[in-house]
C-alpha positions as protocol buffer text, in pm:
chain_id: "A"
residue {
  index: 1
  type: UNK
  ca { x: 0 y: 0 z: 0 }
}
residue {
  index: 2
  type: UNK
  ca { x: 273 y: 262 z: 87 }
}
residue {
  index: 3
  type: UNK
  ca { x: 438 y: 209 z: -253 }
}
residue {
  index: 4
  type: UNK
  ca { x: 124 y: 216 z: -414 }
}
residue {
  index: 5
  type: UNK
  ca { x: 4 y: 545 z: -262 }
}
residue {
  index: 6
  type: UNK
  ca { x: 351 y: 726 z: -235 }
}
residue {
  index: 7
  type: UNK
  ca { x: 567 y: 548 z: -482 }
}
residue {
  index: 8
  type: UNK
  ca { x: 414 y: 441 z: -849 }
}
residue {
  index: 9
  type: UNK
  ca { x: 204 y: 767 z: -916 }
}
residue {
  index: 10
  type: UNK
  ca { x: 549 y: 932 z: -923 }
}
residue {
  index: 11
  type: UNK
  ca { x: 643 y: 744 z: -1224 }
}
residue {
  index: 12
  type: UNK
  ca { x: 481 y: 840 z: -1465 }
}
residue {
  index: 13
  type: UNK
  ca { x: 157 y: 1035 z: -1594 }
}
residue {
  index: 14
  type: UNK
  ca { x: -12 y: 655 z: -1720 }
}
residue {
  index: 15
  type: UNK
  ca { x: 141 y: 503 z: -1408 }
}
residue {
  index: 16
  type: UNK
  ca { x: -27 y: 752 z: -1183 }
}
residue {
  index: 17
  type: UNK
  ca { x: -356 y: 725 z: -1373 }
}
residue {
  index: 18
  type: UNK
  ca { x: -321 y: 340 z: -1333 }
}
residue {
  index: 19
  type: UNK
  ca { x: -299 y: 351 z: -974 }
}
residue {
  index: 20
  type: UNK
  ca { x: -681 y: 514 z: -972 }
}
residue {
  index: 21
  type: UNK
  ca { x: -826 y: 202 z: -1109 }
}
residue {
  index: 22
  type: UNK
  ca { x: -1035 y: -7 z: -824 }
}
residue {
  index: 23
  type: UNK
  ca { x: -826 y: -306 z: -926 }
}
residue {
  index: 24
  type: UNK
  ca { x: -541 y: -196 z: -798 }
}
residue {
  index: 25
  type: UNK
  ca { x: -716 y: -143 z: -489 }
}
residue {
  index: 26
  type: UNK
  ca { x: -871 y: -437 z: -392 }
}
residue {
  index: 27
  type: UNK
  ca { x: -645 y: -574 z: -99 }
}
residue {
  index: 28
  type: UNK
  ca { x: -627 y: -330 z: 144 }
}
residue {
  index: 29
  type: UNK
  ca { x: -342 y: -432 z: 362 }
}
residue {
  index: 30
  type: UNK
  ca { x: -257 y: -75 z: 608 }
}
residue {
  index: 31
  type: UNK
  ca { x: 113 y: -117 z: 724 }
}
residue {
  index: 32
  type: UNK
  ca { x: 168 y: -319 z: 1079 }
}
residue {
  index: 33
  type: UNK
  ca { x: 405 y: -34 z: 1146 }
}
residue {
  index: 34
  type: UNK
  ca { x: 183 y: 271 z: 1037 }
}
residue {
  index: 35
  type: UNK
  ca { x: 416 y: 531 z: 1250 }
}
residue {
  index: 36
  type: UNK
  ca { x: 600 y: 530 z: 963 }
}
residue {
  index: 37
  type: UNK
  ca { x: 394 y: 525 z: 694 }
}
residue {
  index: 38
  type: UNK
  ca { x: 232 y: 834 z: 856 }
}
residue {
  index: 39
  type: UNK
  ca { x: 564 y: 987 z: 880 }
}
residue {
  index: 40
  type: UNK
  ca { x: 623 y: 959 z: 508 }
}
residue {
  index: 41
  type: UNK
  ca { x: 241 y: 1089 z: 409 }
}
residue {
  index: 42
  type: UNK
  ca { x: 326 y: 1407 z: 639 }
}
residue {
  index: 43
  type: UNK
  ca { x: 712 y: 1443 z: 485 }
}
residue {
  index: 44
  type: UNK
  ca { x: 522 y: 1447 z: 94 }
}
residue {
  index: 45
  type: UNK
  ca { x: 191 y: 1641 z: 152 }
}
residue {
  index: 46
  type: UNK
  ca { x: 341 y: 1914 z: 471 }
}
residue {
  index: 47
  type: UNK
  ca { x: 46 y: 1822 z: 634 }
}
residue {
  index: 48
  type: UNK
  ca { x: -75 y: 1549 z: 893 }
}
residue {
  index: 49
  type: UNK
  ca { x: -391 y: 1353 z: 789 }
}
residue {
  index: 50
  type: UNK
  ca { x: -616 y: 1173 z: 1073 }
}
residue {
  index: 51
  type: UNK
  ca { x: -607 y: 804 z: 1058 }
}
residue {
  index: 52
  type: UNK
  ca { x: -981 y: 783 z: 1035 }
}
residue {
  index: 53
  type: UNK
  ca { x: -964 y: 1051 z: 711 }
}
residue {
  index: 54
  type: UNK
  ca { x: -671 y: 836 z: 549 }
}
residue {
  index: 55
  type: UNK
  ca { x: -858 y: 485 z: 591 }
}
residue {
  index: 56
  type: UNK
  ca { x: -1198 y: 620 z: 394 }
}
residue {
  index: 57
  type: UNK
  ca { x: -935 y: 791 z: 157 }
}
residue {
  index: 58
  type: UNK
  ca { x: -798 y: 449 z: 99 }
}
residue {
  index: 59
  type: UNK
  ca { x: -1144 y: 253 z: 122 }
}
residue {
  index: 60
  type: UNK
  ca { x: -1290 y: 512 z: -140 }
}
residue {
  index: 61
  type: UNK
  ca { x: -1014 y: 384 z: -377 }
}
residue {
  index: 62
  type: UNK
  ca { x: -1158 y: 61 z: -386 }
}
residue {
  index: 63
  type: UNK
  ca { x: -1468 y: 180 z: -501 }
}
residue {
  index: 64
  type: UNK
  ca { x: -1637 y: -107 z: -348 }
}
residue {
  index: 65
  type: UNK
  ca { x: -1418 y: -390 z: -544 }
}
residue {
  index: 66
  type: UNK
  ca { x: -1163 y: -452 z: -183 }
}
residue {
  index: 67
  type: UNK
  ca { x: -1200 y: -818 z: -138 }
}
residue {
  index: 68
  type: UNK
  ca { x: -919 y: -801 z: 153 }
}
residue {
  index: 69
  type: UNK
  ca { x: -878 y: -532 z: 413 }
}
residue {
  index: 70
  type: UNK
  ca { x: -612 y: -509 z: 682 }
}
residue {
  index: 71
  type: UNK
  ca { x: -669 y: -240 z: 917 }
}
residue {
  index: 72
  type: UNK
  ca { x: -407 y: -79 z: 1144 }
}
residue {
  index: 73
  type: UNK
  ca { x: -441 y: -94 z: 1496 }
}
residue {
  index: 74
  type: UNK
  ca { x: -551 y: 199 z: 1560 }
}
residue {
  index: 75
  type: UNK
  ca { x: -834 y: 224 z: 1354 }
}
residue {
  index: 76
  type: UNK
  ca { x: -1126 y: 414 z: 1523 }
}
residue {
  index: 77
  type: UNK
  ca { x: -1508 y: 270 z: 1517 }
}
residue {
  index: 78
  type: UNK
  ca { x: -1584 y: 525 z: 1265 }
}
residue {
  index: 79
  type: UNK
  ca { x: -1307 y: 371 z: 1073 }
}
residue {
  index: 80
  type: UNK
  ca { x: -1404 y: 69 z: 1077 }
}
residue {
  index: 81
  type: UNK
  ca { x: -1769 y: 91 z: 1025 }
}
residue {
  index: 82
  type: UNK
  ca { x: -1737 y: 284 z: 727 }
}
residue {
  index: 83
  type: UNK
  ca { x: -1485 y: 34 z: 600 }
}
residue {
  index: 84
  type: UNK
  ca { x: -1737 y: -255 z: 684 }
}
residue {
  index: 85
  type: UNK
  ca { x: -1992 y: -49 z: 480 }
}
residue {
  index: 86
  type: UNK
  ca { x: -1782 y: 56 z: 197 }
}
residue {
  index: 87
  type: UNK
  ca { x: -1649 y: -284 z: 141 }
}
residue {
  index: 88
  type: UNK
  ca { x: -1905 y: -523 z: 25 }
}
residue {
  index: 89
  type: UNK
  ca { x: -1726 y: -772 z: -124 }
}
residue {
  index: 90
  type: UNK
  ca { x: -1495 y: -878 z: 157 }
}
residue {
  index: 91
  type: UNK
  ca { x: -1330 y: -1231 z: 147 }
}
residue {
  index: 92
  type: UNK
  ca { x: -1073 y: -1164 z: 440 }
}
residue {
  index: 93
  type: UNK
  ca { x: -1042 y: -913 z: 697 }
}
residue {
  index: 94
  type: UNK
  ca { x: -812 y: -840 z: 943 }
}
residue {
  index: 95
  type: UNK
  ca { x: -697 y: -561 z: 1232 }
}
residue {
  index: 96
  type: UNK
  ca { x: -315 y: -565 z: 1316 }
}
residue {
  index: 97
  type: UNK
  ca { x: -281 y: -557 z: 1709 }
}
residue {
  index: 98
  type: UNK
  ca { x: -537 y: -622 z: 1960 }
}
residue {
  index: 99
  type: UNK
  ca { x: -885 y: -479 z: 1895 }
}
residue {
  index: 100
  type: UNK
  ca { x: -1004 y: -223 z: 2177 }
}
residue {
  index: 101
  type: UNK
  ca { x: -1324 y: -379 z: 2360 }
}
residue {
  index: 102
  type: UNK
  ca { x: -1527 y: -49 z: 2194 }
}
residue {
  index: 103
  type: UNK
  ca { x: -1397 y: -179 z: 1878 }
}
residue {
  index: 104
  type: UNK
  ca { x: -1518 y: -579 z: 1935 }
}
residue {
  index: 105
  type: UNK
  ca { x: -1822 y: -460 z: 2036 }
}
residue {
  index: 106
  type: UNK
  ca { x: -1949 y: -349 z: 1674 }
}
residue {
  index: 107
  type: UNK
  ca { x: -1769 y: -622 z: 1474 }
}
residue {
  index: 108
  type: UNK
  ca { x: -2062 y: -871 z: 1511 }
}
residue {
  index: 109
  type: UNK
  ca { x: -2300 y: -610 z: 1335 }
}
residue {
  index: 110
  type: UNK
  ca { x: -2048 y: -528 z: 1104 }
}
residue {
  index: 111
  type: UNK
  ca { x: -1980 y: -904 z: 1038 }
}
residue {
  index: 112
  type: UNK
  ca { x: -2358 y: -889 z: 843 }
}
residue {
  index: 113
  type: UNK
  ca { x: -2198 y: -701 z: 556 }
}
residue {
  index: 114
  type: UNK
  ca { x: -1989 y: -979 z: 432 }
}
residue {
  index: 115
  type: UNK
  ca { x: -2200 y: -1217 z: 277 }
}
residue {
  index: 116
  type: UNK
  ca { x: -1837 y: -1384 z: 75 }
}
residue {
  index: 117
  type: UNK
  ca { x: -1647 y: -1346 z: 410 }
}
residue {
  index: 118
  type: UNK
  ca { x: -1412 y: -1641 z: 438 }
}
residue {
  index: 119
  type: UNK
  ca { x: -1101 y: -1507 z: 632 }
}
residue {
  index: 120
  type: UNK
  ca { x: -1085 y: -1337 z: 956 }
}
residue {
  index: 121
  type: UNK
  ca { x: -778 y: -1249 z: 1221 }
}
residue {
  index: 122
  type: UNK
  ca { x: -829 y: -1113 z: 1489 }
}
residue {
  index: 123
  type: UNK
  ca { x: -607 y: -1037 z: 1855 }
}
residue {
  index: 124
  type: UNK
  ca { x: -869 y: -981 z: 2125 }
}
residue {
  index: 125
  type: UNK
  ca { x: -1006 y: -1046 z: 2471 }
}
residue {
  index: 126
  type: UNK
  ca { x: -1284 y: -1294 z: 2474 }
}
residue {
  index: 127
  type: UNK
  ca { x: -1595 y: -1109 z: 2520 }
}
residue {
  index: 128
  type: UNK
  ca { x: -1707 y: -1092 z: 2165 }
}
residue {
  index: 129
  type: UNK
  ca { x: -1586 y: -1421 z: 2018 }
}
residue {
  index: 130
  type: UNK
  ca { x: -1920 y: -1615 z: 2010 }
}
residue {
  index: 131
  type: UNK
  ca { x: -2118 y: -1365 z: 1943 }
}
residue {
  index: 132
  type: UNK
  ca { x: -1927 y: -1280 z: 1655 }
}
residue {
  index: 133
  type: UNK
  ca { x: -1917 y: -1609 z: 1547 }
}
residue {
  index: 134
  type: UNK
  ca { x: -2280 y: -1640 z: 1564 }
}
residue {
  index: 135
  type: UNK
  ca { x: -2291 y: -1376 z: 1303 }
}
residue {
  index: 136
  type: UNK
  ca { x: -2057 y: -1584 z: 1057 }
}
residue {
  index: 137
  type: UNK
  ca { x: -2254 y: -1866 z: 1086 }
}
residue {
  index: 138
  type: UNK
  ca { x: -2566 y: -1675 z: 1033 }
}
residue {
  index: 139
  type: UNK
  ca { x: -2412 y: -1489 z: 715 }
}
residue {
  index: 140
  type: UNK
  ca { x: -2105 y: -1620 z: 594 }
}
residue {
  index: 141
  type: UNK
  ca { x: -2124 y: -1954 z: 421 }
}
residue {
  index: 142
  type: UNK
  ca { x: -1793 y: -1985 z: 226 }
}
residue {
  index: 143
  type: UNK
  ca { x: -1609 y: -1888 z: 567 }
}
residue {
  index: 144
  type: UNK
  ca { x: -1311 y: -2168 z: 655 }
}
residue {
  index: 145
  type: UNK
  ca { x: -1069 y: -1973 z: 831 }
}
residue {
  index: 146
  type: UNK
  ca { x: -1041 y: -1882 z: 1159 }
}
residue {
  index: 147
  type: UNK
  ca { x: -729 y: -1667 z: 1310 }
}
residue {
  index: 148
  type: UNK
  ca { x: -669 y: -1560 z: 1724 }
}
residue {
  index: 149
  type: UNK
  ca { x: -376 y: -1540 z: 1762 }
}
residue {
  index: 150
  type: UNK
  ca { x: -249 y: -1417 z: 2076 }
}
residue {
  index: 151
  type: UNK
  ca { x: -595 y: -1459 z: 2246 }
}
residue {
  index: 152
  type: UNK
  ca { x: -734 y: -1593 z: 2521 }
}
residue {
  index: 153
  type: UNK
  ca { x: -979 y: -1911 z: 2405 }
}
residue {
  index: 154
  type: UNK
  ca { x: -1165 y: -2009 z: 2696 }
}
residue {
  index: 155
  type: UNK
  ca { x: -1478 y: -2223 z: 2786 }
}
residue {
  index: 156
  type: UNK
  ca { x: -1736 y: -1997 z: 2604 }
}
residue {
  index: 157
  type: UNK
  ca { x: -1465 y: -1957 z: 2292 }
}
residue {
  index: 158
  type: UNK
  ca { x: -1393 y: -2312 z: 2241 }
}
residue {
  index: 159
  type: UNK
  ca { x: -1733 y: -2410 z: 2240 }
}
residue {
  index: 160
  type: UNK
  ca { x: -1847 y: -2110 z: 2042 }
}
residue {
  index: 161
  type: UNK
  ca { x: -1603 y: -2266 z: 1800 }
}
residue {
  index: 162
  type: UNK
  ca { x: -1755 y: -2617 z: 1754 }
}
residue {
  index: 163
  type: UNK
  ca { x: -2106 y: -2494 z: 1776 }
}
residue {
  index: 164
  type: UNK
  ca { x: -2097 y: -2242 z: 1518 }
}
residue {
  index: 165
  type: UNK
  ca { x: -1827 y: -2358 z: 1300 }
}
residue {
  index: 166
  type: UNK
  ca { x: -1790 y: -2706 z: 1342 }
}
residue {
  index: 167
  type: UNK
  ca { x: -1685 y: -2761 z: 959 }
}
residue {
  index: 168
  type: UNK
  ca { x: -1398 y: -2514 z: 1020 }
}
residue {
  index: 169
  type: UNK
  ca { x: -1084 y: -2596 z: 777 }
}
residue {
  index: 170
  type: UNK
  ca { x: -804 y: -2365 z: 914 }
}
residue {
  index: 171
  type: UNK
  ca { x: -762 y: -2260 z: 1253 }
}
residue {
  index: 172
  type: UNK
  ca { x: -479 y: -2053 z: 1375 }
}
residue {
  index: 173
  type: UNK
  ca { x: -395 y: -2007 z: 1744 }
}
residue {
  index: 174
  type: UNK
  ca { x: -111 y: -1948 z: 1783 }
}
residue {
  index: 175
  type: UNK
  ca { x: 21 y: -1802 z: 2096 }
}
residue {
  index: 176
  type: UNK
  ca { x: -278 y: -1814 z: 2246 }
}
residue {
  index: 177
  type: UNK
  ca { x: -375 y: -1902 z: 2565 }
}
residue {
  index: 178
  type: UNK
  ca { x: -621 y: -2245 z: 2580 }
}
residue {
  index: 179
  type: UNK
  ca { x: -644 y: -2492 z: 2810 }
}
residue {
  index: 180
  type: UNK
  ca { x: -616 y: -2877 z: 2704 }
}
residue {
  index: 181
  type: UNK
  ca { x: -948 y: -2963 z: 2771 }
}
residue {
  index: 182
  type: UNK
  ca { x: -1060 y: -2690 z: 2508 }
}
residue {
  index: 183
  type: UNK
  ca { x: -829 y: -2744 z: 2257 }
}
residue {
  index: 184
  type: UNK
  ca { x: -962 y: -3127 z: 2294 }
}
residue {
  index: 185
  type: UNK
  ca { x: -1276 y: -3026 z: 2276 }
}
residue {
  index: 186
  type: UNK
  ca { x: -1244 y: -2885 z: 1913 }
}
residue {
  index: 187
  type: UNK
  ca { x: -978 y: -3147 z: 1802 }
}
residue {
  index: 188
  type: UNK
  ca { x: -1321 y: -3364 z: 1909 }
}
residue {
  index: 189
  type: UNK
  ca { x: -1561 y: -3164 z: 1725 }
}
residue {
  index: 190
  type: UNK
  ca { x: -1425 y: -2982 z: 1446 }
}
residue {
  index: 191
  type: UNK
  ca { x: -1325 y: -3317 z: 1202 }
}
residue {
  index: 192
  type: UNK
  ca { x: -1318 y: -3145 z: 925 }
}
residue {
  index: 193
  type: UNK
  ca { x: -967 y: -2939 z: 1013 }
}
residue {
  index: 194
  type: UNK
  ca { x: -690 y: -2935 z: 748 }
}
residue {
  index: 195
  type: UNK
  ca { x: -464 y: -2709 z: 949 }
}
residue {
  index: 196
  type: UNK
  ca { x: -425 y: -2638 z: 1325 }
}
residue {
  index: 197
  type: UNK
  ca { x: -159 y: -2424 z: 1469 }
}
residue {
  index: 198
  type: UNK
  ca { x: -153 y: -2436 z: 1864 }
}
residue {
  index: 199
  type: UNK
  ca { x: 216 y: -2345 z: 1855 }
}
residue {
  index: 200
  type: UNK
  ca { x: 388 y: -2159 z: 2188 }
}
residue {
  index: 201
  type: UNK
  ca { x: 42 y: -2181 z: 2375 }
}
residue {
  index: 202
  type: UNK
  ca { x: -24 y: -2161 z: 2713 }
}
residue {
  index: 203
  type: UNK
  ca { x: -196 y: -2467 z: 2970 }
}
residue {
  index: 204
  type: UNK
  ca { x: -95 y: -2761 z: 2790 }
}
residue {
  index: 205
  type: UNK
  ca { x: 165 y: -2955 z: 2658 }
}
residue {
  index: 206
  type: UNK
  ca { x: 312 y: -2981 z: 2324 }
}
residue {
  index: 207
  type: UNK
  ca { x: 373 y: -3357 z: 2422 }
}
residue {
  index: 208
  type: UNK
  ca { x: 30 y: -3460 z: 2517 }
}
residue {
  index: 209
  type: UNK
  ca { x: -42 y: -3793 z: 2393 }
}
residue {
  index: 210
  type: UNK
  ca { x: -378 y: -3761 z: 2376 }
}
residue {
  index: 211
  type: UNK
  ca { x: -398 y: -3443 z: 2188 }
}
residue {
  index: 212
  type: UNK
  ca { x: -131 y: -3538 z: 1963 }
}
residue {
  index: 213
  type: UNK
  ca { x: -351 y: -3871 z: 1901 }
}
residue {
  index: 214
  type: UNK
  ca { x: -684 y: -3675 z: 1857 }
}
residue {
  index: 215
  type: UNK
  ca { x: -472 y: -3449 z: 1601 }
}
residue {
  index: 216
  type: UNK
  ca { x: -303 y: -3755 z: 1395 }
}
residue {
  index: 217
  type: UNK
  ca { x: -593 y: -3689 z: 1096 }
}
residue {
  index: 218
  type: UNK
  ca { x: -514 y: -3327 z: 1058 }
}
residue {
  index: 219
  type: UNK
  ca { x: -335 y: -3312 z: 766 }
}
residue {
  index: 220
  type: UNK
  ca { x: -146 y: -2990 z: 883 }
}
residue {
  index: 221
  type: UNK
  ca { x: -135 y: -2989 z: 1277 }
}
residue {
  index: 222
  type: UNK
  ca { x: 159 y: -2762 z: 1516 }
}
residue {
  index: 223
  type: UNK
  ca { x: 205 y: -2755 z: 1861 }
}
residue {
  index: 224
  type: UNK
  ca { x: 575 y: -2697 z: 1924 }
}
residue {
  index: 225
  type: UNK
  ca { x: 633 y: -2435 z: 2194 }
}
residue {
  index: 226
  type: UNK
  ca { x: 354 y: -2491 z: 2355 }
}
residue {
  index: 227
  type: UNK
  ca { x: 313 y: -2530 z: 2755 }
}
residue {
  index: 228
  type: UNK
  ca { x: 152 y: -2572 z: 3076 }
}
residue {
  index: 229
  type: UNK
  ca { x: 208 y: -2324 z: 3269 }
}
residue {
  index: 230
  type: UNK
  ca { x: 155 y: -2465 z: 3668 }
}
residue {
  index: 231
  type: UNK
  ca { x: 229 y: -2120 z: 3799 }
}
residue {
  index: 232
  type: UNK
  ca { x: -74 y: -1984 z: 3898 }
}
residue {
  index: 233
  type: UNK
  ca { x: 69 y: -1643 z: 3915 }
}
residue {
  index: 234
  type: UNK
  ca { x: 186 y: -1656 z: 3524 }
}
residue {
  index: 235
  type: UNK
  ca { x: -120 y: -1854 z: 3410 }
}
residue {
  index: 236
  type: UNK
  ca { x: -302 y: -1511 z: 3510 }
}
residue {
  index: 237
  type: UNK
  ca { x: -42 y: -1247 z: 3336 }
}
residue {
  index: 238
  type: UNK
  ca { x: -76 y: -1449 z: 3064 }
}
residue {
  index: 239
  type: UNK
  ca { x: -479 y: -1398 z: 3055 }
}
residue {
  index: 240
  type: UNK
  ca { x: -455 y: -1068 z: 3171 }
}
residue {
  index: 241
  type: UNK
  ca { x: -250 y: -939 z: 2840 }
}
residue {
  index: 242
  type: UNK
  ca { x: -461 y: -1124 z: 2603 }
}
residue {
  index: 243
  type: UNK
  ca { x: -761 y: -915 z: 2797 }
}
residue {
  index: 244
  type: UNK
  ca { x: -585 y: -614 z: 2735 }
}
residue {
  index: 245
  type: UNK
  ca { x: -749 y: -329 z: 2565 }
}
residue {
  index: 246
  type: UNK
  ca { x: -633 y: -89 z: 2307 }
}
residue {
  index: 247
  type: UNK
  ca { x: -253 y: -144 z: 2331 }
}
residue {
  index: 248
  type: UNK
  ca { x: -12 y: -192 z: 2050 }
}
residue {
  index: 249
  type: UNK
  ca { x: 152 y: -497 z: 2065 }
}
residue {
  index: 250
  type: UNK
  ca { x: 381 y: -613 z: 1718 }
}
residue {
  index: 251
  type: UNK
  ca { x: 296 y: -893 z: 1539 }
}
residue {
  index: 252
  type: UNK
  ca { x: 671 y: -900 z: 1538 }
}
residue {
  index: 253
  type: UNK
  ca { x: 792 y: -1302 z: 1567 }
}
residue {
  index: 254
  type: UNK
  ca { x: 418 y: -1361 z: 1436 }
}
residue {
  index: 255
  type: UNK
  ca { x: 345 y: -1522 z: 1065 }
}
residue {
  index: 256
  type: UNK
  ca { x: 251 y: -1289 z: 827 }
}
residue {
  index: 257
  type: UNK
  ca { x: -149 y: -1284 z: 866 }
}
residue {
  index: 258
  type: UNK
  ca { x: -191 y: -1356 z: 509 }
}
residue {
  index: 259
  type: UNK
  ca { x: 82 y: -1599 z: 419 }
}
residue {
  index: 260
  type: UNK
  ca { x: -173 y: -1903 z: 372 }
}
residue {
  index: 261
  type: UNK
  ca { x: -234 y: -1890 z: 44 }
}
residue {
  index: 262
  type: UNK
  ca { x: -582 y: -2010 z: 62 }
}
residue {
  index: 263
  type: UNK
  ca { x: -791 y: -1738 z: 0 }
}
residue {
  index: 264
  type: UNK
  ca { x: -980 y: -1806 z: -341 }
}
């Protein structure tokens, strides 16, 4: 996006003119680090542009056409509900860092929009999860993809999980913090998985033999790194920062949100 934007419409006269077209527009993947990107939009237009301004700028682009849309982290509600508006045709969306509570709140409205939805990542505390995934069920019938990393999966998570999308493909966890007899629970109930990554979890082991024999169909399955944690005092920090609200925390040693090239 930042070489799209700042970069190609330099070129040339066509070049710029090509870089209007909706086409090129369609995966709208904001910067992880948007300090910077900011930094270079003030440095070439002498001005400073609010983030909520600069994400319709970018949505507008699209003209409607976006069928992926990564939003930084500090994307307001206004942001992101006139993103969720504006962008129709949405196959995978995404918010880099943890979502605010304000923010979770509105994403299972929001969620109705995207009837072709079939990706979504998301960092969060817990609140929202089934609620959320109530709404995909409800409205999103090519969805297979499921991505928390980071978060806390609990009781009413895990079996939000198998009730609403028990013919789940891809599930991505990792880092998150899930006790064995969820993670059990889906291995258990969601038998159509393809790929599971449980890698450097907390509250259970990357060893277990029963979880590693539950797994043994899923084509793709990952667990290393992963641990109980017996300190009770640790088990709690652990929750505690995946509850945390509206901080930025790096993706930094995480994949690349979009590097599974599934996404039809």
């Amino acid at each position: 996006m930042e070489t799209l934007f700042l970069d190609v419409p330099l070129v040339c006269k066509s070049w710029y003119k090509a870089t209007l077209h909706p086409m090129c527009w369609q995966h709208l993947i904001f910067p992880e680090n948007f300090n910077s990107f900011e930094d270079r939009i003030m440095k070439e237009y002498q001005k400073e542009i609010p983030i909520t301004s600069f994400i319709k700028f970018i949505v507008n682009r699209s003209s409607r056409c976006a069928t992926t849309l990564m939003l930084p982290y500090r994307c307001s509600e206004e942001g992101l509900e006139y993103a969720a508006k504006q962008c129709p045709a949405l196959k995978v969306f995404g918010l880099h860092g943890y979502l605010s509570l304000k923010n979770a709140s509105i994403i299972p409205k929001l969620i109705r929009n995207w009837k072709n939805l079939e990706v979504l990542r998301l960092m969060m505390a817990p609140h929202y999860v089934p609620e959320i995934l109530i709404q995909i069920s409800l409205h999103c019938k090519n969805f297979f993809q499921l991505m928390l990393p980071k978060s806390y999966v609990g009781d009413n998570e895990a079996s939000a999980i198998v009730a609403y999308l028990p013919k789940i493909k891809h599930l991505f966890l990792k880092g998150a913090t899930i006790e064995k007899k969820n993670l059990v629970m889906i291995l258990r109930r969601c038998r159509e998985l393809v790929r599971l990554d449980v890698r450097d979890c907390f509250l259970f082991e990357e060893s277990d033999a029963e979880i590693l024999e539950l797994a043994s169909h899923i084509p793709s399955f990952r667990c290393e790194g992963s641990t109980h944690i017996d300190n009770y005092e640790d088990r709690e920090l652990q929750i505690a920062l995946c509850r945390m609200e509206g901080n930025n925390f790096s993706l930094g040693e995480w994949d690349n949100p979009f590097d599974w090239n599934f996404v039809s």
